[in-house]
Backbone as JSON Lines, residues from 0, in Angstrom:
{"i":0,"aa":"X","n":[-11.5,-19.52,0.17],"ca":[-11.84,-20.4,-0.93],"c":[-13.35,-20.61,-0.95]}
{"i":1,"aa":"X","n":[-13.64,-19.92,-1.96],"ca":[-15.5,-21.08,-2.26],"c":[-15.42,-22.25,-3.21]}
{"i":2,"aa":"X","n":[-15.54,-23.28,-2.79],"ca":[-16.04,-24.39,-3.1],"c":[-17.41,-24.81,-3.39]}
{"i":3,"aa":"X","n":[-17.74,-25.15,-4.87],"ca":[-19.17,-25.35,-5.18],"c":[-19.33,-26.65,-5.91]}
{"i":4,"aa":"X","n":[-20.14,-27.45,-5.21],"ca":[-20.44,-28.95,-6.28],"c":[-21.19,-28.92,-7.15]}
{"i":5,"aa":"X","n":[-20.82,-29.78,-8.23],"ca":[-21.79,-30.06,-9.43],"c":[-22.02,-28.41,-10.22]}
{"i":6,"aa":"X","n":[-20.28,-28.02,-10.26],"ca":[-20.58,-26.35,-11.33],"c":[-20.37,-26.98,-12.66]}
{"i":7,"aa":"X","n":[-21.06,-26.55,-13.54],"ca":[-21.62,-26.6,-14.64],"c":[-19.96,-26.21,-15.92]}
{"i":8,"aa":"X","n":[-18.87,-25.6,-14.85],"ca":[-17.96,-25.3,-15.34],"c":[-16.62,-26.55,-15.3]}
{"i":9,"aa":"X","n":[-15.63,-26.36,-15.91],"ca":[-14.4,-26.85,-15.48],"c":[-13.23,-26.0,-14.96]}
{"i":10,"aa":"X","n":[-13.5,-24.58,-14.97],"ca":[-12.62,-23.75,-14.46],"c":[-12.84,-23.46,-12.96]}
{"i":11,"aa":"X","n":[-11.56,-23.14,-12.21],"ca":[-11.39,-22.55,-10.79],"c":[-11.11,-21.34,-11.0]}
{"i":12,"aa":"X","n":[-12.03,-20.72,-10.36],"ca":[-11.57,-18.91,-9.7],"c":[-10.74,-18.81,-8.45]}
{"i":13,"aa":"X","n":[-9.93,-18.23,-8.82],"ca":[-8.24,-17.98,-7.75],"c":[-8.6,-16.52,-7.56]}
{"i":14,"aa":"X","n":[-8.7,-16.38,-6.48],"ca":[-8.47,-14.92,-5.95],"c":[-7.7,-14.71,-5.17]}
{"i":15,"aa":"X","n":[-6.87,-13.73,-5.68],"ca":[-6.03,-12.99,-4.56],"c":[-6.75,-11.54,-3.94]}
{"i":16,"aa":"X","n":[-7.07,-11.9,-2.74],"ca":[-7.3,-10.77,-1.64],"c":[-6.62,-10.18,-0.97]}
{"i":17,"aa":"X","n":[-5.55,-10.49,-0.86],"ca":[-4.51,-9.96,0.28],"c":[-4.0,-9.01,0.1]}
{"i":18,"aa":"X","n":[-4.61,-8.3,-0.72],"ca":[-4.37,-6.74,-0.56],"c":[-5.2,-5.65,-0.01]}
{"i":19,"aa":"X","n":[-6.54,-6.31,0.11],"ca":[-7.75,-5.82,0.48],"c":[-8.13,-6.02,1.58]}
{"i":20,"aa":"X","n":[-7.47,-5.26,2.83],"ca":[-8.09,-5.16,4.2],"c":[-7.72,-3.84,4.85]}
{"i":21,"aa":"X","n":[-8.15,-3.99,6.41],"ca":[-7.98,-2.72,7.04],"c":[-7.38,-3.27,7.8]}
{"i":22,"aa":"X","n":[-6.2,-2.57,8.48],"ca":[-5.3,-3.08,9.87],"c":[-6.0,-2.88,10.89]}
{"i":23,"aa":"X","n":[-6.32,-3.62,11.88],"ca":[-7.06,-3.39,13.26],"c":[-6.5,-3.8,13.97]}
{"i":24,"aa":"X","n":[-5.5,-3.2,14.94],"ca":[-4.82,-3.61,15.65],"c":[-4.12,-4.89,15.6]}
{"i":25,"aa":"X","n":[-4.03,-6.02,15.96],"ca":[-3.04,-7.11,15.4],"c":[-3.72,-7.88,14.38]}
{"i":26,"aa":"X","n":[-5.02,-7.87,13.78],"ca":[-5.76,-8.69,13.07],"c":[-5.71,-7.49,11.99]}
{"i":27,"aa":"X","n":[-5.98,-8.41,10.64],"ca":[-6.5,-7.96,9.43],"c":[-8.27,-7.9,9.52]}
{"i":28,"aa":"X","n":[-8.8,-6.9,8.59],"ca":[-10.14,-7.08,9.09],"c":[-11.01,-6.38,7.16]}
{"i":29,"aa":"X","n":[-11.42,-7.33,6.88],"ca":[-12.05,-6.97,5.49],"c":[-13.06,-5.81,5.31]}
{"i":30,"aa":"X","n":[-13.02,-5.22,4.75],"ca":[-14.2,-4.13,4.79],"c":[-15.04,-4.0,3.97]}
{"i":31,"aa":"X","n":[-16.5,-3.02,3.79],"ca":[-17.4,-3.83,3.43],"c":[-17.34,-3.71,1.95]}
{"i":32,"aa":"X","n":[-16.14,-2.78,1.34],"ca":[-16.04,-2.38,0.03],"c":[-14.92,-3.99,-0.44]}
{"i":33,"aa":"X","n":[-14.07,-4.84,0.5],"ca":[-13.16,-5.92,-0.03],"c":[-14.15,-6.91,0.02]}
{"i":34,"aa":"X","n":[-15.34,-7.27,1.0],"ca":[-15.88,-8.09,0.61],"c":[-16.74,-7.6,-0.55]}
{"i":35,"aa":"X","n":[-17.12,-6.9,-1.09],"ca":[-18.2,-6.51,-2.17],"c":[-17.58,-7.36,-3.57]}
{"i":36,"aa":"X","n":[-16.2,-6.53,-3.63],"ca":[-14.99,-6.73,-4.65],"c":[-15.16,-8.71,-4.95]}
{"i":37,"aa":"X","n":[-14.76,-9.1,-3.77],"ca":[-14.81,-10.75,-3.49],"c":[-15.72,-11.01,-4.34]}
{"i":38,"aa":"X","n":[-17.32,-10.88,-3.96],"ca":[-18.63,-11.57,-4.08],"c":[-18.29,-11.17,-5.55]}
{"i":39,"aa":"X","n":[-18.45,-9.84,-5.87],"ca":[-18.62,-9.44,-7.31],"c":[-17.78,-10.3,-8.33]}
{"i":40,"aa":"X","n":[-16.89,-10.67,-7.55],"ca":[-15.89,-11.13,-8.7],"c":[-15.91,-12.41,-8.3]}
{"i":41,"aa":"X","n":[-16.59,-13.05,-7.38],"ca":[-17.23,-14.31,-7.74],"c":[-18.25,-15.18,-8.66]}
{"i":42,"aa":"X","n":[-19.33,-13.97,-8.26],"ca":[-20.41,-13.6,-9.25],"c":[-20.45,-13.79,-10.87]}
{"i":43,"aa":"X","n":[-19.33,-12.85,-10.85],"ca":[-19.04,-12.64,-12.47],"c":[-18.01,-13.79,-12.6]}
{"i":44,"aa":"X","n":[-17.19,-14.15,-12.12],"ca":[-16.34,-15.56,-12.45],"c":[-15.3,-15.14,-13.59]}
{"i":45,"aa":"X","n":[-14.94,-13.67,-13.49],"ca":[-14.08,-12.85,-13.62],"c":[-12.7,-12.82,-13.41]}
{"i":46,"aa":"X","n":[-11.51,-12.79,-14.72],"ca":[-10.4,-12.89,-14.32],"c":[-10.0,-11.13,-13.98]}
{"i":47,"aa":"X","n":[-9.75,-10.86,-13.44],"ca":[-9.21,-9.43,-13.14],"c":[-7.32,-8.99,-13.24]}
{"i":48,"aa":"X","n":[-7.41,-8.78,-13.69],"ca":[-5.4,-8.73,-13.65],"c":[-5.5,-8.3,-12.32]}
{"i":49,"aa":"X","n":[-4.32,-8.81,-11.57],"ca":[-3.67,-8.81,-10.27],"c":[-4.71,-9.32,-9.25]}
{"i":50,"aa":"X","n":[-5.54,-9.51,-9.24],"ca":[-6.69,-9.97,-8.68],"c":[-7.3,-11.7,-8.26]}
{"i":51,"aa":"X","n":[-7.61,-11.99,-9.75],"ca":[-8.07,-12.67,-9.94],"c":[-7.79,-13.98,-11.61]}
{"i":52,"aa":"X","n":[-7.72,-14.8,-11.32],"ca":[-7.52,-15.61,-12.45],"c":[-8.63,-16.83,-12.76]}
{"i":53,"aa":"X","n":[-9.31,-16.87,-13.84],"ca":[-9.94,-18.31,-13.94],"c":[-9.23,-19.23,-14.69]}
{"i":54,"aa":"X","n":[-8.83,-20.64,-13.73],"ca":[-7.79,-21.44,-14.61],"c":[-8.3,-22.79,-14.45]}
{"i":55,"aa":"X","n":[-8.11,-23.37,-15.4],"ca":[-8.89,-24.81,-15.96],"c":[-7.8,-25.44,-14.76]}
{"i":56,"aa":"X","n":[-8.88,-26.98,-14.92],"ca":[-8.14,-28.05,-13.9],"c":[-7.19,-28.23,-14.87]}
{"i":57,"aa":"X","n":[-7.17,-28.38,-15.85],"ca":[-5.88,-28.98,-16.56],"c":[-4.5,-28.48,-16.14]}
{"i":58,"aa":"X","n":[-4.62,-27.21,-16.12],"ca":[-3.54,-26.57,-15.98],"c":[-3.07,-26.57,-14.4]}
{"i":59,"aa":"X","n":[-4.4,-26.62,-13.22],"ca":[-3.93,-27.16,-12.2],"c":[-3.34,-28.52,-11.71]}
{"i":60,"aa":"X","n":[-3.73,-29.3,-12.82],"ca":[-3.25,-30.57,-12.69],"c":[-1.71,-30.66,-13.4]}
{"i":61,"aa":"X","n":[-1.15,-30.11,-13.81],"ca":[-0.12,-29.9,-14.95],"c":[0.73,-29.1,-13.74]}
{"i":62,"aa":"X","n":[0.06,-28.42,-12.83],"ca":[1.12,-28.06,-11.6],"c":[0.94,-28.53,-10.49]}
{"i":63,"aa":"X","n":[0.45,-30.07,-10.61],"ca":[0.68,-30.84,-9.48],"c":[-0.22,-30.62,-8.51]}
{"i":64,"aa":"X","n":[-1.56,-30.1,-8.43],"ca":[-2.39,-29.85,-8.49],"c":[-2.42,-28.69,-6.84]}
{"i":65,"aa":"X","n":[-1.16,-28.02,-7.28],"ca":[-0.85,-26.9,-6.18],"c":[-1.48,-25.68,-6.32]}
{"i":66,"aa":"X","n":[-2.31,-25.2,-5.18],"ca":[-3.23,-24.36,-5.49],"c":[-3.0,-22.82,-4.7]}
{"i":67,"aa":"X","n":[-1.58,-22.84,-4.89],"ca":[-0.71,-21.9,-3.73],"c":[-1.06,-20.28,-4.98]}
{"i":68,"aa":"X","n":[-1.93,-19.27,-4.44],"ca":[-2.71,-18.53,-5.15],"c":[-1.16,-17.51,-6.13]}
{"i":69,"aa":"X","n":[-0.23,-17.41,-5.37],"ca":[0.49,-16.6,-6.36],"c":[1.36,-17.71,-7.56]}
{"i":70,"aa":"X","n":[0.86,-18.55,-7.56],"ca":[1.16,-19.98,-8.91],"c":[0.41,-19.15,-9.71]}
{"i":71,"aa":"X","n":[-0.83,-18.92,-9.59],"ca":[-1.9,-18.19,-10.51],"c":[-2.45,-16.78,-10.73]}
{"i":72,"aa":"X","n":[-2.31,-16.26,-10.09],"ca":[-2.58,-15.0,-10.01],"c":[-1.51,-14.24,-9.19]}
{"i":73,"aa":"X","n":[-1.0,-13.06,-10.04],"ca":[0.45,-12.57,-9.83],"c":[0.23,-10.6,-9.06]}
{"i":74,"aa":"X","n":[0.07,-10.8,-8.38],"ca":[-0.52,-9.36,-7.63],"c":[0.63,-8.66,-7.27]}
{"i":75,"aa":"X","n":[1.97,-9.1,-7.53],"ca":[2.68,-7.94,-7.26],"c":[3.2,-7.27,-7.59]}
{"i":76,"aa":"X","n":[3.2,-6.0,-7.64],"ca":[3.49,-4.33,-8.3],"c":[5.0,-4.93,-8.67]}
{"i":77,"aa":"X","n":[4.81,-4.29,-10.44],"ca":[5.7,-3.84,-10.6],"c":[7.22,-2.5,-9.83]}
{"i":78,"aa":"X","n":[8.86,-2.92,-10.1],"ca":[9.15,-2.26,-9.36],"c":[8.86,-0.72,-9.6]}
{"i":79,"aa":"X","n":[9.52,0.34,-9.13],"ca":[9.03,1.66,-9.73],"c":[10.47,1.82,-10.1]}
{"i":80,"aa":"X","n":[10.34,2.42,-11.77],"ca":[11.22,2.41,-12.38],"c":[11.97,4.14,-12.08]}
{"i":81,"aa":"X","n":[13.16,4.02,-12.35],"ca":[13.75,5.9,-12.21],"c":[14.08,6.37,-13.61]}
{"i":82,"aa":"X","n":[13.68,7.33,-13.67],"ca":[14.32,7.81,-15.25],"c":[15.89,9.01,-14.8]}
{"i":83,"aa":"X","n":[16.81,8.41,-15.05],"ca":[18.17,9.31,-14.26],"c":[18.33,10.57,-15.57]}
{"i":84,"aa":"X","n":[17.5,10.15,-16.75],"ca":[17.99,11.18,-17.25],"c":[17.09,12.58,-16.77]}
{"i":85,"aa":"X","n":[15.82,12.08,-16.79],"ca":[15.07,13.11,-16.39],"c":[14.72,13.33,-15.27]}
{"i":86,"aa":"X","n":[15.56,12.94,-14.38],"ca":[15.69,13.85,-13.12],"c":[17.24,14.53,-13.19]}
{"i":87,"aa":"X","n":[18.3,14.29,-14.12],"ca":[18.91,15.35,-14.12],"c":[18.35,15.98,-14.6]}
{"i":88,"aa":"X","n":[17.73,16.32,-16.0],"ca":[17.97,17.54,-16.79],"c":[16.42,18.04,-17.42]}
{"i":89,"aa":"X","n":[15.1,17.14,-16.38],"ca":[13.95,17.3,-16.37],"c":[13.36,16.84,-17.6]}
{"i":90,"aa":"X","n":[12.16,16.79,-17.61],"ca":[10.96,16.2,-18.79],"c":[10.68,15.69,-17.8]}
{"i":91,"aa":"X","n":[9.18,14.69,-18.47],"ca":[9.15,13.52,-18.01],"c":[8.8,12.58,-19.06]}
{"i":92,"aa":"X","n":[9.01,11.53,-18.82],"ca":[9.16,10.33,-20.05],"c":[7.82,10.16,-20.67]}
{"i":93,"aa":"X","n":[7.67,10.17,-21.88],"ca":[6.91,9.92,-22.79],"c":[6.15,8.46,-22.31]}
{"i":94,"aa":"X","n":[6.57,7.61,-22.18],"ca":[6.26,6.36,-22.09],"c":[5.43,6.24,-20.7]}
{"i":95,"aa":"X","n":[5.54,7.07,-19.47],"ca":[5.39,7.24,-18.35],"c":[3.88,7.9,-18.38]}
{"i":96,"aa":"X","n":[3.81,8.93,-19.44],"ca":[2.42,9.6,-19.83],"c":[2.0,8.66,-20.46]}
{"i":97,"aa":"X","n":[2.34,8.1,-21.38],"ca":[1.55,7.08,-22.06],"c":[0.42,5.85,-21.11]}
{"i":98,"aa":"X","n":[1.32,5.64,-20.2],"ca":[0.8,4.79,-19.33],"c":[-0.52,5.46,-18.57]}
{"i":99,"aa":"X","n":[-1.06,6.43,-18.92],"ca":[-2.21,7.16,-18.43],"c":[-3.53,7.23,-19.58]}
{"i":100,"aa":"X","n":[-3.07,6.18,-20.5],"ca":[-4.07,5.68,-21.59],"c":[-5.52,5.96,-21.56]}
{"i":101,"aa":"X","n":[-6.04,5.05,-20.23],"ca":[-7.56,5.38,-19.85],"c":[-7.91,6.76,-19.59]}
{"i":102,"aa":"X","n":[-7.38,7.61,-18.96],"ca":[-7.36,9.52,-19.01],"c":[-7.36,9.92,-20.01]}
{"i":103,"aa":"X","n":[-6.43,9.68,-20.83],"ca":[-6.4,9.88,-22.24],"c":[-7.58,9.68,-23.31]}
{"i":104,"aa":"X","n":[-8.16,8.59,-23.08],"ca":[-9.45,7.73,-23.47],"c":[-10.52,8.95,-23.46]}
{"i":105,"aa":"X","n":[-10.48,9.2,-22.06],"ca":[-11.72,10.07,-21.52],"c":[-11.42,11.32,-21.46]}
{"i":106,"aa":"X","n":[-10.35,11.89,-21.6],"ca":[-10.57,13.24,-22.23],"c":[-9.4,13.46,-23.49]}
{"i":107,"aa":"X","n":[-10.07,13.46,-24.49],"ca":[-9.72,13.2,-25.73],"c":[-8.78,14.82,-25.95]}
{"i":108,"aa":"X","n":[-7.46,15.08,-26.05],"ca":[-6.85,16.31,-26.55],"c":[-6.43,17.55,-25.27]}
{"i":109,"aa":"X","n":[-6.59,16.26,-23.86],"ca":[-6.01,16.88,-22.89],"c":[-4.38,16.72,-22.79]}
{"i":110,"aa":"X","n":[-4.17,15.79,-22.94],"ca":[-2.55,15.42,-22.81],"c":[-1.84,16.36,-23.77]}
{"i":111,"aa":"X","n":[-2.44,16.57,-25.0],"ca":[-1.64,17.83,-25.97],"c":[-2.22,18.86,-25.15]}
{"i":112,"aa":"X","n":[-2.94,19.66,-24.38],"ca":[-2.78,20.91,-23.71],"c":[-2.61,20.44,-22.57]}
{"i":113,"aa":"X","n":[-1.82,19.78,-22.09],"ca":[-0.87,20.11,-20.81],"c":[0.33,19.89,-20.84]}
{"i":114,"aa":"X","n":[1.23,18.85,-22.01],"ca":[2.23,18.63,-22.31],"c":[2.94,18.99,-23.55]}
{"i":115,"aa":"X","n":[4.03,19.63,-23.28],"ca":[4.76,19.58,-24.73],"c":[5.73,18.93,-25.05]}
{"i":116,"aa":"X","n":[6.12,18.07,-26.42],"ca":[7.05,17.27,-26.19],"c":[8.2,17.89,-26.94]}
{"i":117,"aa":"X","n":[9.86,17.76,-25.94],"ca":[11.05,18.15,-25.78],"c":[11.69,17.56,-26.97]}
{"i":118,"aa":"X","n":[11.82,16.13,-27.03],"ca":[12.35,15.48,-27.4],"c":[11.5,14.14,-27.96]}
{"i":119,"aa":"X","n":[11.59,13.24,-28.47],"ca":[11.67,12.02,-28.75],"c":[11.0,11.22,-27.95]}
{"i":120,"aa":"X","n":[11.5,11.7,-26.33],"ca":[11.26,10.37,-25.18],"c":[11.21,11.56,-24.16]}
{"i":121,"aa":"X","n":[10.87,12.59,-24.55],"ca":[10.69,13.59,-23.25],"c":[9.18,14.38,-23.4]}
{"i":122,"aa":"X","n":[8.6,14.81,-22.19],"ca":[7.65,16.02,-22.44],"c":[7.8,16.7,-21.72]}
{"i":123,"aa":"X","n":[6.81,18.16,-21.31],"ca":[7.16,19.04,-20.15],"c":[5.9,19.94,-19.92]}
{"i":124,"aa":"X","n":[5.46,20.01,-18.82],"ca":[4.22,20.32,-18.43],"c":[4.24,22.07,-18.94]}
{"i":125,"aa":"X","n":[3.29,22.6,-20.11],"ca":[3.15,23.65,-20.98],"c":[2.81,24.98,-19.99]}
{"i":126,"aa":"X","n":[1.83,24.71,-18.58],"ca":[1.65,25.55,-17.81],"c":[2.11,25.17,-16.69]}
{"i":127,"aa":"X","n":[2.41,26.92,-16.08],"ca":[2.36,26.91,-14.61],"c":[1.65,26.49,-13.61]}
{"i":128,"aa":"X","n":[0.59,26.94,-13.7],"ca":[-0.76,26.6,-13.32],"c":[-1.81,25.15,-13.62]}
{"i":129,"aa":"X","n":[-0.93,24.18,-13.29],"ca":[-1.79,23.11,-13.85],"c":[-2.93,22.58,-13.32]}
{"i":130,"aa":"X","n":[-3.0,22.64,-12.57],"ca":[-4.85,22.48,-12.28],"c":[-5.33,23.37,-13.0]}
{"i":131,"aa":"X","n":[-5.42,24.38,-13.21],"ca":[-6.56,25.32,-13.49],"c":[-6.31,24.93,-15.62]}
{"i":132,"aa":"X","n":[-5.24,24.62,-15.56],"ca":[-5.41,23.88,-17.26],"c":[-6.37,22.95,-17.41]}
{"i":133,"aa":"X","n":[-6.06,21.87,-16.53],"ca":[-6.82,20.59,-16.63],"c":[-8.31,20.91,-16.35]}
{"i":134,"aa":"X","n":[-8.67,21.81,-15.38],"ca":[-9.94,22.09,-14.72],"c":[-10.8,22.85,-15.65]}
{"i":135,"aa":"X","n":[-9.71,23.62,-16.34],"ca":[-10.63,24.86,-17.64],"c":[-10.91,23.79,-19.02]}
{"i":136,"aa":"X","n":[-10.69,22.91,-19.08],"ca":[-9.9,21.72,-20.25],"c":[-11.68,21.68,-20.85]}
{"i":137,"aa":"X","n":[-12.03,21.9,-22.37],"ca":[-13.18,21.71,-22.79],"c":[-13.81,20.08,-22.37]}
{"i":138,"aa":"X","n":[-12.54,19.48,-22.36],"ca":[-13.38,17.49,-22.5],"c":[-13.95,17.32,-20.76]}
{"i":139,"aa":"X","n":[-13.39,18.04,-19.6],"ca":[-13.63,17.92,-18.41],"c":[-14.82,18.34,-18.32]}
{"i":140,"aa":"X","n":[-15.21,19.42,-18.84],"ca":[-16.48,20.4,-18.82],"c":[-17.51,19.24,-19.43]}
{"i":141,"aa":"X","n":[-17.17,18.3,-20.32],"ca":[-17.89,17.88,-21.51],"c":[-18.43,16.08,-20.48]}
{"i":142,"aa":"X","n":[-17.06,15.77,-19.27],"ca":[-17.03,14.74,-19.05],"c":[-18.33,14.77,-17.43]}
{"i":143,"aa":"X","n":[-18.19,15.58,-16.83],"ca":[-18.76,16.37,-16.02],"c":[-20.54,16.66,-16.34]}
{"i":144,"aa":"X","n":[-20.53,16.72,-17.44],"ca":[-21.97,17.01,-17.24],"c":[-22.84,15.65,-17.91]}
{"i":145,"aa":"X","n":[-21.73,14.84,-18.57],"ca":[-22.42,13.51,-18.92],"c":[-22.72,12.74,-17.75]}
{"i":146,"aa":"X","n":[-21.53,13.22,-16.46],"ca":[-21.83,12.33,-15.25],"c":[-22.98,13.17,-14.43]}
{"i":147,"aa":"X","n":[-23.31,14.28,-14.69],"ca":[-24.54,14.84,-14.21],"c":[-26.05,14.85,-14.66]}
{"i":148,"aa":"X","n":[-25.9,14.32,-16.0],"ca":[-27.3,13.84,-16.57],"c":[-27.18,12.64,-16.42]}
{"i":149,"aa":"X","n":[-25.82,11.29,-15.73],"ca":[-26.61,10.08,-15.64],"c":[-27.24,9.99,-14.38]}
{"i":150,"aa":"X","n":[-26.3,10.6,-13.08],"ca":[-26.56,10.54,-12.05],"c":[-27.97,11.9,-11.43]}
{"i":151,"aa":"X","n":[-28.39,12.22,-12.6],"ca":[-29.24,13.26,-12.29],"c":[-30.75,12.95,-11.34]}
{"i":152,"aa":"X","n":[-31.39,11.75,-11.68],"ca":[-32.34,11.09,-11.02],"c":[-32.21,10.59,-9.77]}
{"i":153,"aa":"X","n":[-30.56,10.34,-9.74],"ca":[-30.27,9.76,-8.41],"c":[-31.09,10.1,-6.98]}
{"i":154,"aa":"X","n":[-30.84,11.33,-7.13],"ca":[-31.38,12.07,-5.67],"c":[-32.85,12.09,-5.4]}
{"i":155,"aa":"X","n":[-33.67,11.54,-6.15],"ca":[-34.85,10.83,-6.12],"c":[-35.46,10.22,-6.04]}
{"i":156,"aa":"X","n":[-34.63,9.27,-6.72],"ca":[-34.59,7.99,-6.4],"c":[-34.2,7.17,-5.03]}
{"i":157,"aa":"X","n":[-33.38,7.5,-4.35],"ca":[-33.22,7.33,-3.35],"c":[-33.88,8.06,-1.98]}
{"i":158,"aa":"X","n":[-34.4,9.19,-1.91],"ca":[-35.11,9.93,-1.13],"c":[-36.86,9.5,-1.67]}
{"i":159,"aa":"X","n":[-36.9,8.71,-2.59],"ca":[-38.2,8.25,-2.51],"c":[-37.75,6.61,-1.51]}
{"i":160,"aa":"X","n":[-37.0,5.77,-2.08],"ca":[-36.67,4.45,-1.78],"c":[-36.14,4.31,-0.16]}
{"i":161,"aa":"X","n":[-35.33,5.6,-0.02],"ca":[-34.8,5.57,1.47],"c":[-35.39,5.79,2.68]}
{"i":162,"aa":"X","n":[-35.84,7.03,2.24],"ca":[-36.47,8.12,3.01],"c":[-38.12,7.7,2.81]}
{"i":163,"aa":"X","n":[-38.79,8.05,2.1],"ca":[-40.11,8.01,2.51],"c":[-40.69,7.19,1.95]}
{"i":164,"aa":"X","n":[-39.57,6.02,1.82],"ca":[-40.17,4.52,2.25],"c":[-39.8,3.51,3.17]}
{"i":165,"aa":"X","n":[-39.17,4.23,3.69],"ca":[-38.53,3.73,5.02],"c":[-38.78,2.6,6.02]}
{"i":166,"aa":"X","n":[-40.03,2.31,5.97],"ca":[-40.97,1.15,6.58],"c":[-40.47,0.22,5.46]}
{"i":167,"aa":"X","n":[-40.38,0.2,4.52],"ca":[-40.54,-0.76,3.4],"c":[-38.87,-0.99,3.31]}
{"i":168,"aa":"X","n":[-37.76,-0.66,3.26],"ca":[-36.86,-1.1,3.42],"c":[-36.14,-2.01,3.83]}
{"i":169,"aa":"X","n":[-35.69,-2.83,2.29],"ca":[-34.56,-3.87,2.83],"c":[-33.19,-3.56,2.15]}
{"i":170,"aa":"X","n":[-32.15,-3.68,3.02],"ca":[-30.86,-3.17,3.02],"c":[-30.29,-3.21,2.22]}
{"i":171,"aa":"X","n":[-30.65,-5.2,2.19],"ca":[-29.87,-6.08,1.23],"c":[-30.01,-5.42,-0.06]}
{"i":172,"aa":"X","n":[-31.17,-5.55,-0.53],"ca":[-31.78,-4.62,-1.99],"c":[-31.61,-3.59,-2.36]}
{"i":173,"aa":"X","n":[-31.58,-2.63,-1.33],"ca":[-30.8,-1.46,-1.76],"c":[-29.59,-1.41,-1.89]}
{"i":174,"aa":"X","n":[-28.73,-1.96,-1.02],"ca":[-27.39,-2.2,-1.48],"c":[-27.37,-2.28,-2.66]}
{"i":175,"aa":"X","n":[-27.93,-3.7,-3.35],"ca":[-27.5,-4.19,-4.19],"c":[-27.94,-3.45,-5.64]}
{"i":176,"aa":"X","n":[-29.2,-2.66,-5.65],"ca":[-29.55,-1.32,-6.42],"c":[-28.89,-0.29,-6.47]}
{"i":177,"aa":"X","n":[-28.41,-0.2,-5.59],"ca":[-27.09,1.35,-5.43],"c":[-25.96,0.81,-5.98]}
{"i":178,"aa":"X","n":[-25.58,-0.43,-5.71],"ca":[-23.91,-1.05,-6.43],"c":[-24.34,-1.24,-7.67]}
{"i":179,"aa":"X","n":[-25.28,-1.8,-8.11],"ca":[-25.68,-2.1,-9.68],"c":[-25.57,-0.83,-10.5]}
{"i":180,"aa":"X","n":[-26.26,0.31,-9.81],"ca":[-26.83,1.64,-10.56],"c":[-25.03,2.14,-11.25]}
{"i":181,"aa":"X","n":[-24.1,2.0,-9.86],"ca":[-22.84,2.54,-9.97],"c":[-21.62,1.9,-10.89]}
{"i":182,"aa":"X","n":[-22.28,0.22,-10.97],"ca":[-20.9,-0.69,-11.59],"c":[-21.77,-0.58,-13.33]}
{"i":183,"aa":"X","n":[-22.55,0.38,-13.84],"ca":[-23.64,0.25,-14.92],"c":[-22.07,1.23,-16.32]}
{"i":184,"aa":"X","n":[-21.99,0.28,-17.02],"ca":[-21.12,1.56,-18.09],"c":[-22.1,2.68,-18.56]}
């Protein structure tokens, strides 16, 4: 819990973490990517689905002012559903691809060249060879080199900042320049 006086807000940030650690022998042990996640999403004061919720006192007061984190923020996985038809008689469910929206997003006219649809509520993967579909795929080629002209300076940037300024280095700052450069749309 962080606790802060005199915030300028009326909302509480609820985080659920408890999914975010490393097993170390009988202790849980946070790592330096779950605390990052934490701060960041303190920072930003960010509701995150499964994560994180910002919820007014009202509504904590309206539940008795119980602050038991899965009241508010609901982190647990859906069950995994079976499709019996299509594991008898194969496809796979339309609705199941659908759920791959953000892929879809980012490569615009891949899902029509790798799937064909059977039926209604079915599809079926068009090649044998599916990596080398997805891998030959014009939007990958297209997605690939946008991430190579942003990250193109990178290696300069840092071999000036790291490397042969090395005396001049603080951690904290670079950290926090390297996470910024990466969390940038």
């Amino acid at each position: 819990m962080v606790l802060k006086r005199n915030r300028p807000t009326s909302d509480v940030l609820i985080i659920d973490a408890s999914k975010g650690f490393e097993k170390s022998g009988n202790n849980n042990k946070l790592r330096p990517c779950d605390i990052k996640k934490i701060a960041d999403t303190v920072k930003s004061r960010a509701s995150v689905e499964k994560y994180s919720a910002l919820v007014s006192k009202e509504t904590i007061s309206e539940n008795s002012y119980n602050l038991n984190i899965s009241r508010y923020v609901d982190s647990i996985k859906p069950a995994e559903s079976w499709d019996i038809h299509a594991t008898m008689f194969g496809g796979i469910p339309i609705k199941e691809v659908d759920q791959l929206l953000e892929y879809w997003e980012v490569f615009p006219e891949l899902k029509e060249a790798i799937f064909e649809k059977i039926s209604d509520q079915y599809v079926v993967i068009k090649h044998d060879d599916i990596e080398a579909a997805i891998t030959s795929h014009e939007s990958l080629g297209n997605y690939k080199q946008v991430i190579f002209n942003e990250f193109s300076s990178l290696y300069d940037e840092l071999k000036n900042d790291l490397i042969e300024g090395i005396l001049d280095v603080s951690v904290e700052q670079e950290q926090e320049k390297i996470s910024f450069t990466f969390s940038q749309e």
